[in-house]
C-alpha positions in Angstrom: 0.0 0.0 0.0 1.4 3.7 -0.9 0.8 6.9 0.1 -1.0 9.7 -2.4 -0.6 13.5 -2.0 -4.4 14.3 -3.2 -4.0 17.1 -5.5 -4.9 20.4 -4.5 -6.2 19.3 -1.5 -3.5 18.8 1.1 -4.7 15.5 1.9 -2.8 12.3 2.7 -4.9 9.0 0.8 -3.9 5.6 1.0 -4.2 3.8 -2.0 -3.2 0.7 -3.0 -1.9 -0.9 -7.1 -5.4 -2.3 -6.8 -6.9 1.2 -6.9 -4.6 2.8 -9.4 -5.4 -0.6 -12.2 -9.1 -0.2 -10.8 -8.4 3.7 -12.1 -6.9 3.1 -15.0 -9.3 0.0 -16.3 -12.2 2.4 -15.9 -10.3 5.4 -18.0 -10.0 2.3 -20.6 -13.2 1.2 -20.2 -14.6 4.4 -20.5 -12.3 5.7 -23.5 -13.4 2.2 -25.3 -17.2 3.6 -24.8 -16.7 6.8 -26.2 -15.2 5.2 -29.4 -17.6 2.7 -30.1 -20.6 5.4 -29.6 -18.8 7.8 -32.8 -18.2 4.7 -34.8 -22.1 3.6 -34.6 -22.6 7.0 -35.1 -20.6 7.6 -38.2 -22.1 4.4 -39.4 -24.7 3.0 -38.2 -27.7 6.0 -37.7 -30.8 5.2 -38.8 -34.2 7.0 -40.4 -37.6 6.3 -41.1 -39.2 6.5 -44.1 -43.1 7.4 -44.6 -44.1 4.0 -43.9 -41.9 3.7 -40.0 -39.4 1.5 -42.4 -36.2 2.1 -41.1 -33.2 3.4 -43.4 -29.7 2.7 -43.1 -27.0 6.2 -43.4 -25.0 7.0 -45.1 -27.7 6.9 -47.9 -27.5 7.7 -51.6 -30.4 8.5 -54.2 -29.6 7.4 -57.3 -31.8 9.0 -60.1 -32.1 7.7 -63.6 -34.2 6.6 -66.0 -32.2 3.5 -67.1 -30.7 1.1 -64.7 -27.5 2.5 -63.0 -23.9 1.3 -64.9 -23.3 -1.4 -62.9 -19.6 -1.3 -61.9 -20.3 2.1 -60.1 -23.7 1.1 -59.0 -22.1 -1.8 -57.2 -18.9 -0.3 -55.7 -21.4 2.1 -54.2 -23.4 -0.4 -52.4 -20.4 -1.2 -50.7 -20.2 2.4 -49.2 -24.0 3.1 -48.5 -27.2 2.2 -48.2 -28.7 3.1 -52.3 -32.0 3.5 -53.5 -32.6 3.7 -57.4 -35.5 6.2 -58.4 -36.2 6.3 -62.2 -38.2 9.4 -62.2 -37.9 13.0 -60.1 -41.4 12.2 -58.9 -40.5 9.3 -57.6 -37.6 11.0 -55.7 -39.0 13.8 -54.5 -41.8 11.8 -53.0 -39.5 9.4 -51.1 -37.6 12.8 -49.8 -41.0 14.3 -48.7 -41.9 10.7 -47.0 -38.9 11.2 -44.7 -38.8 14.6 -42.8 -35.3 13.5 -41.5 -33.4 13.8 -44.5 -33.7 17.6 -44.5 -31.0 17.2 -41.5 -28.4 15.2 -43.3 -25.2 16.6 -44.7 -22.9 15.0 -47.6 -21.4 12.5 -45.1 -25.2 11.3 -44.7 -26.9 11.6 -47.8 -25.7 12.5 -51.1 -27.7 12.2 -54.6 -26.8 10.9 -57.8 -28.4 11.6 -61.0 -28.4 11.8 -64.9 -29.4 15.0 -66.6 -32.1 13.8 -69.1 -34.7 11.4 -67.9 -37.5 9.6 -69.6 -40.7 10.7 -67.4 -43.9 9.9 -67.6 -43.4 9.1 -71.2 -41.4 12.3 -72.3 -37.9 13.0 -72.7 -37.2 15.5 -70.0 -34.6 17.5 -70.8 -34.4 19.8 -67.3 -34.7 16.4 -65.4 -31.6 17.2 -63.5 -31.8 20.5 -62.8 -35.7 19.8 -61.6 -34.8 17.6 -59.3 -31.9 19.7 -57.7 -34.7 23.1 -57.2 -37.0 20.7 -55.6 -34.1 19.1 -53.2 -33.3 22.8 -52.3 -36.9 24.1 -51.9 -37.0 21.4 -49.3 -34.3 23.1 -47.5 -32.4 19.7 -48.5 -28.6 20.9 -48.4 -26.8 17.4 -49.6 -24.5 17.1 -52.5 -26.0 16.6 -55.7 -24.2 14.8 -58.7 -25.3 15.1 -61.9 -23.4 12.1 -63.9 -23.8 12.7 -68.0 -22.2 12.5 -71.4 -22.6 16.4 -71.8 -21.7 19.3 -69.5 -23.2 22.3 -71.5 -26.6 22.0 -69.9 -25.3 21.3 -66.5 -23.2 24.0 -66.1 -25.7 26.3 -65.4 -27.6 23.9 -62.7 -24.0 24.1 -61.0 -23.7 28.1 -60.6 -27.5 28.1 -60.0 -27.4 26.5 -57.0 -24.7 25.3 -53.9 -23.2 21.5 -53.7 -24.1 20.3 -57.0 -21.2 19.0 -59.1 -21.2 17.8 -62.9 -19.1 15.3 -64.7 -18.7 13.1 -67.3 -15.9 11.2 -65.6 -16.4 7.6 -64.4 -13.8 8.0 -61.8 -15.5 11.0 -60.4 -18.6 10.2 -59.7 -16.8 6.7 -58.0 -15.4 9.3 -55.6 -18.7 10.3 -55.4 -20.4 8.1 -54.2 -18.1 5.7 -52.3 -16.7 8.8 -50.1 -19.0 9.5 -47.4 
């Protein structure tokens, strides 16, 4: 058994090794804790939808008409939770079914799109940039990707409005969406 100088108390404690490993297993113990809380945090948070379902974050929207290329559709599985929406409807009625969303930022939620959509039987050539006013009329502030062949029309979408990026680049928009 030692002797301990309480700090700033004056006070003479007796302690013994017991107490000091009791000490330090709880400042482990507790330390351990506090990891495992941010790492279920980071990773495993979950919302509800519209029907009380729950949904796994980080989450990604995909938007597109056609079925998403599946090399980059795949890898992003790996990295979030995805849900494929062909039309903006669609989308925009999933986002209104789940209040929460509104509270995400890009290590959350992120969207993915294509510019030009097929919807409701007509080529729609401001698909992208439709989507992106609605997403920001919600007071949704996530990153928004818009993933085409051609940049001309999506340039303007970009200086229109905050966090939305364009590319035509493949390794891109795998950054994208496998970065939360």
């Amino acid at each position: 058994m030692g002797v301990v100088l309480e700090e700033g108390t004056g006070e003479v404690e007796e302690s013994s090794s017991k107490d000091k490993k009791d000490k330090k297993d709880k400042k482990d113990k507790e330390k351990k804790e506090k990891k495992e809380k941010k790492k279920e945090e980071k990773a495993g948070k979950n919302i509800k939808d519209a029907n009380g379902k729950s949904i796994k974050l980080p989450l990604l929207l995909w938007v597109d008409d056609k079925e998403p290329e599946k090399g980059l559709y795949k890898e992003s599985k790996k990295h979030a939770h995805v849900m494929h929406f062909k039309t903006t409807k669609e989308a925009i009625e999933f986002v209104e079914g789940a209040p929460d969303l509104k509270s995400l930022g890009g290590d959350q939620m992120r969207v993915m799109e294509n510019n030009v959509r097929m919807e409701g039987g007509v080529k729609n050539f401001n698909a992208g940039k439709n989507l992106v006013k609605e997403l920001r009329e919600k007071e949704m502030k996530c990153p928004v990707m818009i993933f085409c062949g051609d940049l001309t029309y999506v340039k303007p979408i970009m200086e229109e409005f905050a966090d939305v990026i364009g590319t035509t680049n493949a390794a891109e928009a795998k950054t994208f969406v496998t970065n939360f």
